[in-house]
N, C-alpha and C positions, 0 to 999 in steps of 0.2 A: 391562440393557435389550437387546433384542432387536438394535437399530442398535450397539449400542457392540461386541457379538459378533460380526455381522457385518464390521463395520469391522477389529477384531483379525484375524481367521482370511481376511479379503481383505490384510492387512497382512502377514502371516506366510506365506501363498500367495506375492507377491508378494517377499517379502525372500528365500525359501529358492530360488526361482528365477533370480536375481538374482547374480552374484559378489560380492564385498564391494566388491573393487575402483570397479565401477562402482555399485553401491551408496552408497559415500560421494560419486562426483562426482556424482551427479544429487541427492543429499540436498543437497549445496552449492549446486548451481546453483537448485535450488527455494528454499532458505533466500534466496540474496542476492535473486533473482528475483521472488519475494514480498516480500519487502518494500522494494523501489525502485516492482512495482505497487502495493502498498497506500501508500506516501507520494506519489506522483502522482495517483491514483483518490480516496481519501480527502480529498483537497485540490482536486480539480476537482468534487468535489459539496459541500464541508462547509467555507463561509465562513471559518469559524472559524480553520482551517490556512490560511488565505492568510494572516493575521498570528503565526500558532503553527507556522513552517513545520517547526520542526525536533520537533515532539510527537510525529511518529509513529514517529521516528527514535529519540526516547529509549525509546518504549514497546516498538519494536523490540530495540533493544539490550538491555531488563534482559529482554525474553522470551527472549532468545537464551543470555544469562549466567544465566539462572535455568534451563534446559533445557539449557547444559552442565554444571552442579553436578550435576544429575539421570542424569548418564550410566550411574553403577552403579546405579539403582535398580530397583528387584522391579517395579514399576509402569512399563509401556511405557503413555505418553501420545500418541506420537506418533497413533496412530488416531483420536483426536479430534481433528485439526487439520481433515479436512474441512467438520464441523459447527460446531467454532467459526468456523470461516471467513464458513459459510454466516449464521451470527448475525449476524454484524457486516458483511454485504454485506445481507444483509437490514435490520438498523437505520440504516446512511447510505443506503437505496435509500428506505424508508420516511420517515425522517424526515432529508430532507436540508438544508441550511441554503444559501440563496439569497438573494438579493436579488430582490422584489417590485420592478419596474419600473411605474411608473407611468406614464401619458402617451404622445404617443410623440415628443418634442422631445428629452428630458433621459436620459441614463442613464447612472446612477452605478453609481460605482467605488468600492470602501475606506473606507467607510463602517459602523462597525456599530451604527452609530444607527439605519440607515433603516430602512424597514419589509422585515421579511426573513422567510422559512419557517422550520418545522423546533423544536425544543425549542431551552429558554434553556443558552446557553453552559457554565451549570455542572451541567450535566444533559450536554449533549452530549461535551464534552471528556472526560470522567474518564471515560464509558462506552466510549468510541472508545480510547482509552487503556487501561483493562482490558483489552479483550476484544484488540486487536492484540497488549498483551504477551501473553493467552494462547495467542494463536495459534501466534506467534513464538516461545513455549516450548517448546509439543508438537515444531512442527516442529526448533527445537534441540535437541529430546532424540534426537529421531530420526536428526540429524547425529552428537549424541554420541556415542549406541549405537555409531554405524559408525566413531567414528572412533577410540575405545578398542580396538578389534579388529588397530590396527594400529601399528608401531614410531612414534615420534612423527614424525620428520622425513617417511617415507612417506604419515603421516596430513598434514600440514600439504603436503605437495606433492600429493595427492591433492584436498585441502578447497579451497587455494587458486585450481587449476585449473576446477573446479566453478565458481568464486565469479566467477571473471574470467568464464566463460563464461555465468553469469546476470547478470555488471551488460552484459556482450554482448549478449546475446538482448535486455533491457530497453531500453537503448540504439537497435539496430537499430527495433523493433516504436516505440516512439516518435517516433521520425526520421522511420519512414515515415506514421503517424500524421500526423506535424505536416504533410508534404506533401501530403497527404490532402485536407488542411484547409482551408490554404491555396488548394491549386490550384481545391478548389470554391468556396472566397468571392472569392478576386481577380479575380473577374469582376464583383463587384457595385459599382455607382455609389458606394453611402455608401463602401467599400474603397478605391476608388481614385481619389475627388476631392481636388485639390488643395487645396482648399479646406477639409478637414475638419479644425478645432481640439478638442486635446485639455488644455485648459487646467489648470493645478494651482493649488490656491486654497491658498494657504501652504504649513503642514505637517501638516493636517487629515489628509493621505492620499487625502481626495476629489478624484475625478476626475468631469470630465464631457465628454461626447463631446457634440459639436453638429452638427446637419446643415448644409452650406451654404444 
């Protein structure tokens, strides 16, 4: 396909420009860095990961062990990590899983009985599931290529430096995110009366917020 050539000889542009060196830490810091976004991002649009919080986490992990096995092979995948990306940012944008608020007294929480968006559960998980391990392949294959190129201890002091520096950059951009957040609602009435209960009805998981 015309994109998948593309993609390659922008990928190859890009690597022979590039020294290895800093080639393996930016393949690092994109590897941890993708995927701390995709298990937060995935999880503030798609219900389902509020109770499966560690799902993206394992589909993470074997795409990552399955595109380091892949380090000597004839086939460089990494070029298709932007497209698979785009698939599965495109399928939780499309079809994402919410709760349906009804009313405007009552609004629940941790429910997955209620009325909610998006495709059933065993449609959703296992595709959100696929397609992160393949993401999270290509891009470990990409990490691997670079990091067979070098003596092992130099590779693992190079990888881990990368790694520290994307759960970094994650870290920061979320922190300032939440203040973001915060500082624009903590001015609203329902946010800051004293009065507002957030009751828990056993061990259902349901939450409900009430207005005073």
């Amino acid at each position: 396909m015309g994109w998948t050539a593309a993609a390659k000889g922008m990928a190859a542009r890009t690597a022979a420009r590039l020294p290895s060196r800093v080639r393996l830490f930016l393949l690092s810091f994109l590897m941890l860095f993708l995927e701390l976004a995709l298990i937060r991002w995935t999880g503030s649009r798609v219900l389902y990961l509020s109770y499966f919080s560690n799902f993206v986490l394992l589909a993470s992990f074997l795409g990552i062990g399955a595109g380091f096995m892949r380090a000597r092979a004839s086939r460089n995948l990494f070029p298709l990590a932007p497209v698979l990306l785009a698939i599965l940012v495109a399928f939780v944008i499309v079809f994402p899983v919410q709760i349906e608020r009804s009313g405007d007294e009552l609004i629940f929480f941790g429910a997955l009985q209620q009325t909610r968006s998006g495709l059933p559960i065993w449609i959703t998980l296992p595709a959100i599931f696929v397609v992160v391990a393949a993401v999270m392949m290509t891009v470990g294959q990409g990490v691997a290529r670079a990091f067979v190129r070098f003596e092992p201890l130099q590779a693992y002091r190079l990888d881990i430096l990368g790694s520290i520096a994307g759960i970094a950059s994650s870290t920061t951009i979320t922190r300032f995110s939440v203040e973001v957040v915060r500082t624009t609602i903590a001015p609203s009435p329902v946010c800051t009366s004293p009065s507002l209960t957030i009751p828990n009805h056993d061990n259902t998981g349901l939450f409900m917020i009430t207005p005073p």
